[in-house]
N, C-alpha and C positions, 0 to 999 in steps of 0.2 A: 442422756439423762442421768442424775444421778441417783443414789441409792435414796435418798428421803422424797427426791419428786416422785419418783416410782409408786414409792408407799405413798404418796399425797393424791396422787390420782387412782389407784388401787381401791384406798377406802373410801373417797369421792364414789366410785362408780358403784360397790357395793351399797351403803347409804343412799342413794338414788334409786335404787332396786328394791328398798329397804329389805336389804339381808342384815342376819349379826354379822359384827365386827367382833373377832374374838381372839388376845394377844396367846400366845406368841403368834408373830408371823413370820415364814418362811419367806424369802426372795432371792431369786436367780437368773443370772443371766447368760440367755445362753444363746447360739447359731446353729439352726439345725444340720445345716451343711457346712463342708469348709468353707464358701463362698455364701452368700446371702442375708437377708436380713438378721441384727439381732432382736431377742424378743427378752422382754423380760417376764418370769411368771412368778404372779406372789399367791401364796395360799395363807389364810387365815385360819387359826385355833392350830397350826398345825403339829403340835403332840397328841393330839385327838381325832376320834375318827366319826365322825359326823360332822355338821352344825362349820364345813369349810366354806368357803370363799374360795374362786381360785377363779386371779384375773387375767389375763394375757396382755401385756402391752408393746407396740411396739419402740423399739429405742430409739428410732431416726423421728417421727413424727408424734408420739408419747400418746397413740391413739389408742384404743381399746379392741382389740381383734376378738377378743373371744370373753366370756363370762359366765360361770356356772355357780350353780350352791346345789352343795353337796348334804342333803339332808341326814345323811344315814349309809 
């Protein structure tokens, strides 16, 4: 996947959940082990500490493994 479909299903899945979306947003990609999946994870408002978004996705199928808002 690349770096803007990441963000395109990121804010999709938040928006759906109706969380804020709130820029900057952070995104990374990363492999937990030397071997296995990679995942991407984006956190939104991320110079801020409340009010994030943080999606997990994964890179081979660009599915959504995990999703939290971080109120505070």
């Amino acid at each position: 996947m690349t770096a803007e479909e990441v963000l395109a299903r990121a804010r999709e899945a938040a928006l759906r959940s109706v969380w804020l979306w709130t820029e900057p947003v952070r995104q990374r990609r990363y492999r937990r082990w030397l071997v296995g999946p990679v995942t991407w994870e984006v956190v939104s408002n991320a110079e801020r500490r409340g009010g994030n978004v943080v999606v997990v996705l994964d890179d081979a199928t660009g599915t959504v493994q995990r999703k939290a808002f971080l109120p505070r």
